[in-house]
N, C-alpha and C positions, 0 to 999 in steps of 0.2 A: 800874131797880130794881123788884122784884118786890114786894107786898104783905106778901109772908112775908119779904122784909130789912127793912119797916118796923118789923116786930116786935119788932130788937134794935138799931134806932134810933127810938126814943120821941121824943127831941129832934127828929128830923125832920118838916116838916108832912106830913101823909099826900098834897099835892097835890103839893108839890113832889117828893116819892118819886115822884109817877107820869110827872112829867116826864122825872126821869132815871132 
């Protein structure tokens, strides 16, 4: 998952986003 998908998940941690 990209930085710019964290965007339109807010509820996600931003670290965990980088994991997946």
């Amino acid at each position: 998952m990209s930085l710019a998908d964290v965007k339109y998940l807010p509820e996600t941690p931003a670290h965990d986003a980088e994991i997946e």
